[in-house]
SERO-4910 file (N, C-alpha, C, O; in steps of 0.05 Angstrom, whole numbers):
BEGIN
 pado doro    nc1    nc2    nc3   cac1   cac2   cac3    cc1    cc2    cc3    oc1    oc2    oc3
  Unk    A     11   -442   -736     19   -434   -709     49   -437   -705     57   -459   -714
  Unk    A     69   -418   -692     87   -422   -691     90   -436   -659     73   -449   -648
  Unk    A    116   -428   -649    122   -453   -634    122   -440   -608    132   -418   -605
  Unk    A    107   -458   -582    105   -447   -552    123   -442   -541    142   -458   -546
  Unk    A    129   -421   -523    151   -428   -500    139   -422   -481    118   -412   -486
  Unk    A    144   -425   -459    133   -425   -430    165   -421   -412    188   -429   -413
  Unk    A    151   -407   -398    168   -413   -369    152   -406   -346    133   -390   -351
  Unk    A    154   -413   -322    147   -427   -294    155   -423   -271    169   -441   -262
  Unk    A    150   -401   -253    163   -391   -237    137   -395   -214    113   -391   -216
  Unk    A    159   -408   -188    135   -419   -177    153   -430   -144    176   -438   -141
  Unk    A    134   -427   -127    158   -451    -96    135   -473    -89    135   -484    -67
  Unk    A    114   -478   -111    108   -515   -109    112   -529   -130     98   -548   -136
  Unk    A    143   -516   -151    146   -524   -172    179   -519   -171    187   -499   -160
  Unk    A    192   -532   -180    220   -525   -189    216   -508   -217    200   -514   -235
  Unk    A    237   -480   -217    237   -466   -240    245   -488   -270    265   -503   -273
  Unk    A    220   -483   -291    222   -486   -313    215   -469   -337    193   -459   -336
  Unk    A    231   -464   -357    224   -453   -370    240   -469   -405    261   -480   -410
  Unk    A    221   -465   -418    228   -485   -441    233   -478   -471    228   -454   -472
  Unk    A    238   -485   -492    239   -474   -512    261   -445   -511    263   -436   -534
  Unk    A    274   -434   -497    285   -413   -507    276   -384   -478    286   -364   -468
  Unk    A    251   -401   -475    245   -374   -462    255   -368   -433    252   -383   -413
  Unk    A    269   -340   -434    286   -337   -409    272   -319   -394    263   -297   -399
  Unk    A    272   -333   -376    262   -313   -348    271   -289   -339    258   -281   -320
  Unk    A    297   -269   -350    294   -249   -351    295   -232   -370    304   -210   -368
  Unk    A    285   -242   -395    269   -224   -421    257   -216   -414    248   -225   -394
  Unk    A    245   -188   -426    222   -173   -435    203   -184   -447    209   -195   -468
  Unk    A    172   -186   -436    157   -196   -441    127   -181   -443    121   -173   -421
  Unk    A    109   -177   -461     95   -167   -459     79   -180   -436     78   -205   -435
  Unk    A     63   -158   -409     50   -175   -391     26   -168   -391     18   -174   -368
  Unk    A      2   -155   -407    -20   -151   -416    -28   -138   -390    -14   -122   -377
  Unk    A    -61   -153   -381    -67   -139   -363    -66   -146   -331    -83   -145   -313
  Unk    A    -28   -154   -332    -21   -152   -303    -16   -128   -300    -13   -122   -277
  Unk    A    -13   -108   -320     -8    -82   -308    -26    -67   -290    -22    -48   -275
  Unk    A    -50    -85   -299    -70    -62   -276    -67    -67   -252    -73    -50   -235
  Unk    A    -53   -103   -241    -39    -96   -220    -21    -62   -206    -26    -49   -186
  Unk    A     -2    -58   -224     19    -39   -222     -3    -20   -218     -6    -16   -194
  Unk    A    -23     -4   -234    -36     16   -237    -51     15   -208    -53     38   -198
  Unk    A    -61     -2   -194    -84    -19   -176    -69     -3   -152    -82     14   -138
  Unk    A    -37    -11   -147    -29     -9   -131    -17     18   -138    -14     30   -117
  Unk    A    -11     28   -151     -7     65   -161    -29     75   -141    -24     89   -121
  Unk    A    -54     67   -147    -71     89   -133    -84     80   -107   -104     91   -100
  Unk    A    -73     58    -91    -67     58    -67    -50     75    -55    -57     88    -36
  Unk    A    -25     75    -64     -1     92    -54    -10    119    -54     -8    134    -34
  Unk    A    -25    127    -82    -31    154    -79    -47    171    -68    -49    196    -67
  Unk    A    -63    148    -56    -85    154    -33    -77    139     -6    -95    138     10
  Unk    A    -54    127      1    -42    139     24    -30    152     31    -25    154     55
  Unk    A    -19    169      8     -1    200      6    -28    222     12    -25    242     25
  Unk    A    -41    217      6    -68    235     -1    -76    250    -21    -98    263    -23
  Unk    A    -49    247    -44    -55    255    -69    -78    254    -80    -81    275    -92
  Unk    A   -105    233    -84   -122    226    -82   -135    217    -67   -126    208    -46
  Unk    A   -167    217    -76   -184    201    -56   -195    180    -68   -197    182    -92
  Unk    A   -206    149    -55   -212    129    -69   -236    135    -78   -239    128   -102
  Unk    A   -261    149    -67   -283    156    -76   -287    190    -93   -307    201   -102
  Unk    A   -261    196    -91   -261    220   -119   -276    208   -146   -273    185   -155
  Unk    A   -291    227   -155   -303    227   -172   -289    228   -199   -268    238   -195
  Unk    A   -292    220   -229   -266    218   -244   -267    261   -252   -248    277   -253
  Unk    A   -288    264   -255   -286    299   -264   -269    314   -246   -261    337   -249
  Unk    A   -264    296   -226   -247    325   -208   -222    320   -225   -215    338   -241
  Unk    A   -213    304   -224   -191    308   -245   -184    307   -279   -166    316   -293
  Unk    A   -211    289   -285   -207    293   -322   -229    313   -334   -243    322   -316
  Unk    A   -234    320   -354   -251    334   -365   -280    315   -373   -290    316   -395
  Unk    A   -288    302   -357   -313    288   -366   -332    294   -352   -329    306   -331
  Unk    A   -355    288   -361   -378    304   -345   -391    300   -312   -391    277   -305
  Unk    A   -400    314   -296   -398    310   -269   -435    284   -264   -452    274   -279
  Unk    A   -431    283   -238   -448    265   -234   -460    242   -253   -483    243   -261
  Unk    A   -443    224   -259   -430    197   -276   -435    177   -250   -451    158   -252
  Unk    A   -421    182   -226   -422    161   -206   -394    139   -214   -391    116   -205
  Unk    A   -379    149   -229   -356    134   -232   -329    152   -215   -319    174   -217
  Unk    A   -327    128   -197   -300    146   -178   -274    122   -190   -271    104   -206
  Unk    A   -261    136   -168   -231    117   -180   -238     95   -156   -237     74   -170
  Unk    A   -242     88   -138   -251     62   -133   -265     44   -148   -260     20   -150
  Unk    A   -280     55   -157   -306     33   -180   -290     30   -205   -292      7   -215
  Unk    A   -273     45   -219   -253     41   -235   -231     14   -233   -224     -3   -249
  Unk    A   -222     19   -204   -205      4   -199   -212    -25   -194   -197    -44   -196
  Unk    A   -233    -24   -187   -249    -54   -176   -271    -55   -201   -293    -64   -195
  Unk    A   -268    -48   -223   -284    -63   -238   -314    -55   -241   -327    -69   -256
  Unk    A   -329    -31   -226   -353    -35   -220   -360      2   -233   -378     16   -227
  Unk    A   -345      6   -247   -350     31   -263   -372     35   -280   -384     56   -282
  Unk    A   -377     14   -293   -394      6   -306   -388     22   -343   -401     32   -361
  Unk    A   -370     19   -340   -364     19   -370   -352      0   -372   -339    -11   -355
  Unk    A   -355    -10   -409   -353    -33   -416   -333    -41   -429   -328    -24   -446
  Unk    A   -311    -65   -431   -294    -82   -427   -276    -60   -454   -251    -60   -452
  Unk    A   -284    -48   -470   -260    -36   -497   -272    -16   -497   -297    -13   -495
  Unk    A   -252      4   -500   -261     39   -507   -275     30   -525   -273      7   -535
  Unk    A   -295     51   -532   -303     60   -559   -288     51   -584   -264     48   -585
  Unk    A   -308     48   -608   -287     45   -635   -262     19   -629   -247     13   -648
  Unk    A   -260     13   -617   -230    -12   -611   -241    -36   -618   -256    -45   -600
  Unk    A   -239    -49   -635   -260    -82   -648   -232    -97   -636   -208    -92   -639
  Unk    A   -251   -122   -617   -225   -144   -608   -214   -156   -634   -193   -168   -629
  Unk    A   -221   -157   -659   -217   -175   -676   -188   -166   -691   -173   -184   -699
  Unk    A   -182   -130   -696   -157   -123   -702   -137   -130   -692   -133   -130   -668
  Unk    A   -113   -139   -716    -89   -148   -707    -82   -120   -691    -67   -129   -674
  Unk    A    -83   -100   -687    -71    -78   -667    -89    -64   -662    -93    -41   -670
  Unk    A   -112    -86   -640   -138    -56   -640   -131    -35   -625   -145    -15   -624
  Unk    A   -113    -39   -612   -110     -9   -588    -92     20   -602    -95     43   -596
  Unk    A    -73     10   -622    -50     25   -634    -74     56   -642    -63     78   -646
  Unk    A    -99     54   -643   -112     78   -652   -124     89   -628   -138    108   -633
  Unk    A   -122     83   -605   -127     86   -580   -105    103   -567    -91     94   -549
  Unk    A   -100    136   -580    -80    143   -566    -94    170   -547   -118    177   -549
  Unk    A    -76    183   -528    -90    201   -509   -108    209   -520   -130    202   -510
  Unk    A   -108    231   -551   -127    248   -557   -151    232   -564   -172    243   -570
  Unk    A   -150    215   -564   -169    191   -570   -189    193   -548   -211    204   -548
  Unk    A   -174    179   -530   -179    182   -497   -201    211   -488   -225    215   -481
  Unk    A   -182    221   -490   -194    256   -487   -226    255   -491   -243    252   -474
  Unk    A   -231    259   -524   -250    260   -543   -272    242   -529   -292    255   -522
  Unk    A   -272    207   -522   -284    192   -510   -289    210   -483   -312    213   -477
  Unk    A   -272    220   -467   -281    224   -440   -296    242   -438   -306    240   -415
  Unk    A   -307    266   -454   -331    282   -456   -361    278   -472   -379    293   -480
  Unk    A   -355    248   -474   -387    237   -466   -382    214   -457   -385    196   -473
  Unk    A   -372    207   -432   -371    186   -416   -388    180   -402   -388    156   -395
  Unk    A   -415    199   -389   -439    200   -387   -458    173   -406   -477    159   -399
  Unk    A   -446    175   -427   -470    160   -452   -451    128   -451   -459    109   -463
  Unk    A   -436    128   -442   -412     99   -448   -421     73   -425   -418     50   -434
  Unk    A   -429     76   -401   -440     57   -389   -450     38   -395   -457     40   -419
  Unk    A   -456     15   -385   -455    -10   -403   -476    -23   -364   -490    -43   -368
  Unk    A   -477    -16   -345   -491    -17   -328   -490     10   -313   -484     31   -323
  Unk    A   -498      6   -287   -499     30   -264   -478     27   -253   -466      6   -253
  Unk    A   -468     51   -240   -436     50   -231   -442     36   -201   -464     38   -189
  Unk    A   -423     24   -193   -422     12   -167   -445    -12   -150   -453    -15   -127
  Unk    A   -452    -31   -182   -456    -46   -181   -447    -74   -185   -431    -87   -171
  Unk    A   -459    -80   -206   -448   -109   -212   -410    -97   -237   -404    -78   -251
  Unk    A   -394   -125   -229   -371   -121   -231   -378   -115   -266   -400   -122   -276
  Unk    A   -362   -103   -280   -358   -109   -322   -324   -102   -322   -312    -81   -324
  Unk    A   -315   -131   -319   -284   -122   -326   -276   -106   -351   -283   -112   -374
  Unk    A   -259    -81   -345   -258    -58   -364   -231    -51   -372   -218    -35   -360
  Unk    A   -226    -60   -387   -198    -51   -398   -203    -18   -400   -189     -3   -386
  Unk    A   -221     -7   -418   -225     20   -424   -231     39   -389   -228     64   -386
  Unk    A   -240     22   -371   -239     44   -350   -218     38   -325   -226     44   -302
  Unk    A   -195     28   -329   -169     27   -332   -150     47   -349   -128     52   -340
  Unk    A   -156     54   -365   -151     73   -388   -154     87   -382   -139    103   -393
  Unk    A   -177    103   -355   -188    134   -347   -180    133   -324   -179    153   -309
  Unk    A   -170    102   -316   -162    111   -285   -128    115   -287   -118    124   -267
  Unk    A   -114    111   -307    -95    119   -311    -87    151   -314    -73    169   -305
  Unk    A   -103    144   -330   -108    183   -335   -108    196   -320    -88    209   -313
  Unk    A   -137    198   -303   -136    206   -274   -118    212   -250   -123    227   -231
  Unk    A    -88    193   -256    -71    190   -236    -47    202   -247    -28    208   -233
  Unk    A    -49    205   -270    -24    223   -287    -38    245   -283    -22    264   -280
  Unk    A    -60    253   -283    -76    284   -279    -68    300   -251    -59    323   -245
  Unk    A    -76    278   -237    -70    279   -207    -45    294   -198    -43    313   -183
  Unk    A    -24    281   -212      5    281   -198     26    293   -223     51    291   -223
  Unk    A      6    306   -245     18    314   -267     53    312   -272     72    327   -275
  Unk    A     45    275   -270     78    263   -280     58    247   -302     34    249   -306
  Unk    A     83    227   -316     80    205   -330     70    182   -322     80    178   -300
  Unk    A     53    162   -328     45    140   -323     75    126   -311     85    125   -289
  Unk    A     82    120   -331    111     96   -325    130    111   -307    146     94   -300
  Unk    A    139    140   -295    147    152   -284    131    146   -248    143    141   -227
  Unk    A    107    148   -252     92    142   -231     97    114   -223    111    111   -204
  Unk    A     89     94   -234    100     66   -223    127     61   -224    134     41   -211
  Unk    A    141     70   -232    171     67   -224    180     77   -197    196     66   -183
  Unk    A    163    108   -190    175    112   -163    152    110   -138    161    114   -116
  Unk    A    126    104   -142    117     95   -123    102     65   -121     81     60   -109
  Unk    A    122     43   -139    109     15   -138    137      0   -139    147    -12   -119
  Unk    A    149      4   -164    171    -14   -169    197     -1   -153    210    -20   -144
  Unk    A    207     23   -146    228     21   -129    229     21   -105    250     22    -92
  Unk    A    200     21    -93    194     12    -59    193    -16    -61    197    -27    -39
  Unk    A    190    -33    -78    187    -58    -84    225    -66    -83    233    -82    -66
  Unk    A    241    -55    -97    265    -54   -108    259    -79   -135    270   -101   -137
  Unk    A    243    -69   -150    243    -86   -174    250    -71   -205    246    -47   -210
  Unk    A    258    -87   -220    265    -66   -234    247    -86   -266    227   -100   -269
  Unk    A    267    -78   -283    255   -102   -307    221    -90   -320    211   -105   -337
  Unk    A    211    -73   -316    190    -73   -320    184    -41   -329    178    -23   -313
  Unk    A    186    -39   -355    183    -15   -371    155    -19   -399    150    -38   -413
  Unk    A    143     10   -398    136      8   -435    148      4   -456    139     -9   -474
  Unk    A    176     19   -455    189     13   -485    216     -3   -475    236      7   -464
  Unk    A    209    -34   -482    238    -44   -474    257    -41   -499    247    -37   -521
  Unk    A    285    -44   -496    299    -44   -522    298    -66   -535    300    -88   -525
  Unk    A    296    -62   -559    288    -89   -582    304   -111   -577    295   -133   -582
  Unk    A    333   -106   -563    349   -128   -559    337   -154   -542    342   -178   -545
  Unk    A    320   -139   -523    311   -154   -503    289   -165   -501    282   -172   -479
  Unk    A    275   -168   -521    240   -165   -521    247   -203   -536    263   -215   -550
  Unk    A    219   -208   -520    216   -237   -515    195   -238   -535    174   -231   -525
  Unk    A    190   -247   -566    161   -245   -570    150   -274   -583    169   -290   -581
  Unk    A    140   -278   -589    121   -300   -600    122   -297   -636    119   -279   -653
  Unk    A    130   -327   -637    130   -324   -669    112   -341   -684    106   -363   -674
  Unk    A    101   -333   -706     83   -351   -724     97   -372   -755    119   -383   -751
  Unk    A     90   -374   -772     94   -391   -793    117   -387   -801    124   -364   -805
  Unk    A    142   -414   -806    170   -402   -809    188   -389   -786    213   -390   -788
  Unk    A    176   -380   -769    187   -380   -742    196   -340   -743    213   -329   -728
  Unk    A    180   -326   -764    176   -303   -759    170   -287   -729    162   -298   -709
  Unk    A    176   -262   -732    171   -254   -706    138   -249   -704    132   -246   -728
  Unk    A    113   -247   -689     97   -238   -690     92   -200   -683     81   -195   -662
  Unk    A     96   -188   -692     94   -164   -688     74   -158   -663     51   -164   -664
  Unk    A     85   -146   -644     68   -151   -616     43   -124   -617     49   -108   -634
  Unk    A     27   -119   -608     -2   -104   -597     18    -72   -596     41    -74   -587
  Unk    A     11    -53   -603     15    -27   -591     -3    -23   -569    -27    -24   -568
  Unk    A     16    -19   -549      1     -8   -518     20      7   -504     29      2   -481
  Unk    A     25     29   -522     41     52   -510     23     76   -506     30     95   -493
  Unk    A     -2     74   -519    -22    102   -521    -33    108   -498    -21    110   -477
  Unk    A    -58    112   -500    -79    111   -476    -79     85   -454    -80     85   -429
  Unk    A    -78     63   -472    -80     39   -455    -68     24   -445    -73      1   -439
  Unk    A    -41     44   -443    -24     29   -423    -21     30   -400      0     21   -390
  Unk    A    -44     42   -382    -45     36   -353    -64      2   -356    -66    -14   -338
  Unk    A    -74      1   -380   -100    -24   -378    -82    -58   -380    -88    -79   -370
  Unk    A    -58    -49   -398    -48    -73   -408    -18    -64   -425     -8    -74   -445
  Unk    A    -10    -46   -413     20    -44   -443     53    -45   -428     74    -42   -440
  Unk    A     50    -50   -405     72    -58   -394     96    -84   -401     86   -106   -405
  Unk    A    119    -82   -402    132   -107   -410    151   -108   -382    158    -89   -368
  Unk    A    157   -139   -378    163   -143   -354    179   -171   -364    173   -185   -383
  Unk    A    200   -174   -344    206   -199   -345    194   -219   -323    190   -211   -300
  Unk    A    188   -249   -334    178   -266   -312    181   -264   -282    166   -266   -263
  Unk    A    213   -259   -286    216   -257   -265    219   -235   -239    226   -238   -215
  Unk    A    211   -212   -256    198   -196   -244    172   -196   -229    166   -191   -205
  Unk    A    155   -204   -254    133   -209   -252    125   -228   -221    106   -222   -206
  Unk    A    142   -249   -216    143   -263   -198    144   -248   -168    126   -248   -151
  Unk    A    166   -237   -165    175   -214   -151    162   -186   -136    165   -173   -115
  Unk    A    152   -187   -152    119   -172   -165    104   -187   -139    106   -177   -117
  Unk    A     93   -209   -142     66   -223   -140     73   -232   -111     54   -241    -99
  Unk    A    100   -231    -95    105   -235    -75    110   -225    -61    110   -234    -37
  Unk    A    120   -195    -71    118   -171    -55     94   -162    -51     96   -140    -41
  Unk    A     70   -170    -55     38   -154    -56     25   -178    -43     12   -178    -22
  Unk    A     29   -195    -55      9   -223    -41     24   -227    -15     11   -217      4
  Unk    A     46   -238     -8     41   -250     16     66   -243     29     71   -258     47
  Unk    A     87   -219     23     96   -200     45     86   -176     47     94   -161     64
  Unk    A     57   -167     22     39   -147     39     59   -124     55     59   -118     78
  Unk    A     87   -111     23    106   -100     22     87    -72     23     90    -64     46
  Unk    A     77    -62     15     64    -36      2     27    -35     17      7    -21     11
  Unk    A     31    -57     37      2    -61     48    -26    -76     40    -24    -91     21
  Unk    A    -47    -73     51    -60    -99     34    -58    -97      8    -48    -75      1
  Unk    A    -64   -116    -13    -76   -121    -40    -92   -104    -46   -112   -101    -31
  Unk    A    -86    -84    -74   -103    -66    -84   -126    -88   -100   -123   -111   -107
  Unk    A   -154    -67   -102   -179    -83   -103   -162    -82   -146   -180    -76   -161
  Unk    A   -153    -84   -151   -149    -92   -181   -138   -128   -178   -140   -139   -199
  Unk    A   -129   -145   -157   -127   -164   -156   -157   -179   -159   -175   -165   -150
  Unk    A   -165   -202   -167   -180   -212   -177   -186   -237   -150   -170   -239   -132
  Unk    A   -205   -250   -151   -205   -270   -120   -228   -292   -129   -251   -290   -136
  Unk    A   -205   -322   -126   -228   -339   -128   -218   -360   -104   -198   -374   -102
  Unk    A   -245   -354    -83   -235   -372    -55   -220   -362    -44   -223   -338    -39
  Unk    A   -195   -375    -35   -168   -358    -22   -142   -354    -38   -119   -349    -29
  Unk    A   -151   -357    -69   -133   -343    -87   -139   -317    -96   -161   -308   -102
  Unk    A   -118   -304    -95   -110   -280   -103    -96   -275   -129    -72   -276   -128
  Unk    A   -108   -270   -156   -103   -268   -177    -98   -246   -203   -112   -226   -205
  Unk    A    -78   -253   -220    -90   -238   -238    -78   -250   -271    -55   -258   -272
  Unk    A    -93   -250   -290    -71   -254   -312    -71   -235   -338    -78   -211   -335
  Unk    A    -66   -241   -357    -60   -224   -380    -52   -237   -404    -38   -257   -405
  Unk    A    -65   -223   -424    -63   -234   -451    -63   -214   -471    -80   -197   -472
  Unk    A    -36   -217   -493    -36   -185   -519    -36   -212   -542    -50   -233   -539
  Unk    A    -22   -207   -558    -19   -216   -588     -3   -240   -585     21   -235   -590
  Unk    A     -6   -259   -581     11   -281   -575     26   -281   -552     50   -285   -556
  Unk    A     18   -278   -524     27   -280   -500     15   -272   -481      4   -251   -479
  Unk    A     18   -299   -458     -1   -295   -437     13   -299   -405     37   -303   -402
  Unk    A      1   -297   -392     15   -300   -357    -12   -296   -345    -32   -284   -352
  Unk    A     -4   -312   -323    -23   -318   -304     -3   -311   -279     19   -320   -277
  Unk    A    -14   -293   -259      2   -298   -230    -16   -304   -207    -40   -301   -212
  Unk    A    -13   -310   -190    -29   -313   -163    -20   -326   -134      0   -340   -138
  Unk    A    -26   -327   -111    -16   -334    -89    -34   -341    -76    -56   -330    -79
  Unk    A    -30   -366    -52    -53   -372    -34    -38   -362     -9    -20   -376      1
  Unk    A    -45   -337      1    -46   -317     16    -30   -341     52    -13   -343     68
  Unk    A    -52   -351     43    -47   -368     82    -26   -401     76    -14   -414     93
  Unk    A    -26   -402     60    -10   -424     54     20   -415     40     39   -431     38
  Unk    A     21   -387     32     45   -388     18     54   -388     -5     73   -375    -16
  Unk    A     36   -406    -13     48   -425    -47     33   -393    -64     13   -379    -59
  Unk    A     58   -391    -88     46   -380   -104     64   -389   -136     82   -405   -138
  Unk    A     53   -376   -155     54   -386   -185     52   -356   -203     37   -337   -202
  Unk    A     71   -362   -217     73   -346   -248     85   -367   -271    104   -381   -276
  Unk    A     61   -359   -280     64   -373   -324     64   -353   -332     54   -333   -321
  Unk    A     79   -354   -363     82   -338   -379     86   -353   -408    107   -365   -413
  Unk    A     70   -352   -421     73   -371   -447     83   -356   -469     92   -337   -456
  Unk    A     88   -348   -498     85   -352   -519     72   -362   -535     79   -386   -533
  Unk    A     52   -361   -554     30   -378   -561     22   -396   -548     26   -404   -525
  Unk    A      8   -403   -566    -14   -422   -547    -33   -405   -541    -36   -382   -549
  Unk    A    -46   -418   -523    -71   -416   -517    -78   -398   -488    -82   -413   -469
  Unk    A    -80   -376   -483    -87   -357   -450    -94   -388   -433    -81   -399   -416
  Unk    A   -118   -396   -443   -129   -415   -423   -115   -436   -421   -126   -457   -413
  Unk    A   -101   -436   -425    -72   -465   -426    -51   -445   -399    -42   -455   -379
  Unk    A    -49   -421   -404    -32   -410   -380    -45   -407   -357    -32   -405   -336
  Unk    A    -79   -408   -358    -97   -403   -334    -88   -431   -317    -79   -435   -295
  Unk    A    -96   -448   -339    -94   -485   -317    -78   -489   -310    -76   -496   -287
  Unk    A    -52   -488   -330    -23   -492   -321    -19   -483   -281    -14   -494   -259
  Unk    A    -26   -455   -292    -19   -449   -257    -36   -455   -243    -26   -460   -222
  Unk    A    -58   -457   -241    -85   -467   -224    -69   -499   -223    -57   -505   -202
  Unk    A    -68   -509   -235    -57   -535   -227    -35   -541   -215    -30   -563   -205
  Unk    A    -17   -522   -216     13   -521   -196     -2   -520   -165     -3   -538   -148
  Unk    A    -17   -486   -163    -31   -484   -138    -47   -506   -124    -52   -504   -100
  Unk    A    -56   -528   -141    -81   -537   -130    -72   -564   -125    -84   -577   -109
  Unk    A    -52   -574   -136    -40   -588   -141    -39   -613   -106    -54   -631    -98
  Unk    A    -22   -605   -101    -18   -616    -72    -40   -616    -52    -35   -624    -30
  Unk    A    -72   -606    -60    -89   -600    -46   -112   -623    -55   -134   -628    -46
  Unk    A    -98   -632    -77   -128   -651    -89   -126   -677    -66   -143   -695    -66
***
């Protein structure tokens, strides 16, 4: 195992960040992007570009009466299951074969892919994240990262947060000898699910413009909720973040590690938040 860094962005914590790692590097931020995407298709259905209960065939080529809309997509209740097709969690780069035409091919039998009934019980879905992306580049026939740049991140005025950052800047996690770890491809299909790079302190910026100055209006249903936290975190190939806010109190928290362990970045911040409450 090579060696942790962390940093800590937080107002029931003084900023820390340790080992090297700087708070405005490029950082892979897994699946806080579905934040960004979450709130894409709020905006785009208060433009009217879309509807939240549109069906996914009105805009992709998949088969009709599915019962998967871009609401149930967005909230988790699509009922397809957590990895496209063919994607094994166990590959050092399971997504890099996960590109549109990929996508495509999968979405004309999306009918047979369900894993429950749509608009029931929650099945967190990276892969129907993947179609709700689609859907919204179909929609507005722009680019994914073109779309969150001008209707999330510069009504926000945030910047720092691209797919392809320049190599100069990229924050990554190293293994044995203090090599670089070669990070996840998530430039294909699945980068509305998880392929965004951001710096911490974006990411922060992020989580406080949506949680609790409710800049862009309520919380899109891709935020996650336990009690009166409002959450979300993310995990690729050696790097994780956790963000979240308690809405009526204020206090909120972003981790972002380098190795180690995801569930070492979950407690870390659950314990900043909870902290003063025990």
């Amino acid at each position: 195992m090579g060696r942790v860094e962390s940093c800590v962005l937080s107002n029931v914590d003084a900023e820390q960040c340790s080992q090297g790692h700087d708070p405005d590097a490029l950082v892979q931020i897994g699946s806080f992007t579905k934040i960004l995407t979450g709130t894409l298709l709020m905006r785009l259905t208060a433009e009217g570009t879309v509807d939240l209960d549109d069906p996914v065939e009105r805009w992709l080529d998949a088969p009709g009466g599915t019962g998967i809309t871009l609401r149930r997509l967005a909230d988790h209740t699509s009922g397809l299951p957590r990895l496209p097709p063919g994607v094994p969690h166990t590959r050092r780069d399971p997504y890099a074969a996960f590109t549109h035409e990929a996508l495509r091919r999968t979405l004309a039998r999306l009918d047979t892919l369900t894993v429950r009934p749509p608009g029931q019980d929650q099945e967190y879905s990276n892969f129907g994240y993947a179609v709700l992306g689609a859907a919204l580049t179909a929609a507005t026939a722009a680019p994914f990262e073109e779309l969150i740049r001008r209707h999330v991140l510069e009504p926000l005025g945030v910047e720092d947060v691209t797919a392809d950052p320049p190599v100069e800047r990229r924050l990554i996690a190293t293994g044995l000898l203090g090599r670089a770890r070669p990070p996840w491809t998530m430039s294909g299909a699945i980068l509305p699910a998880g392929g965004l790079w951001a710096s911490t302190r974006a990411v922060a910026r992020i989580t406080q413009a949506l949680l609790l100055d409710r800049r862009l209006g309520e919380p899109a249903p891709s935020w996650q909720s336990l009690g009166r936290l409002l959450w979300h975190n993310g995990a690729t190939r050696g790097a994780s973040v956790f963000a979240g806010a308690l809405p009526d109190t204020g206090a909120w928290v972003v981790v972002h590690h380098l190795g180690g362990s995801p569930d070492t970045t979950d407690r870390t911040a659950l314990q900043l938040l909870t902290r003063d409450e025990a």
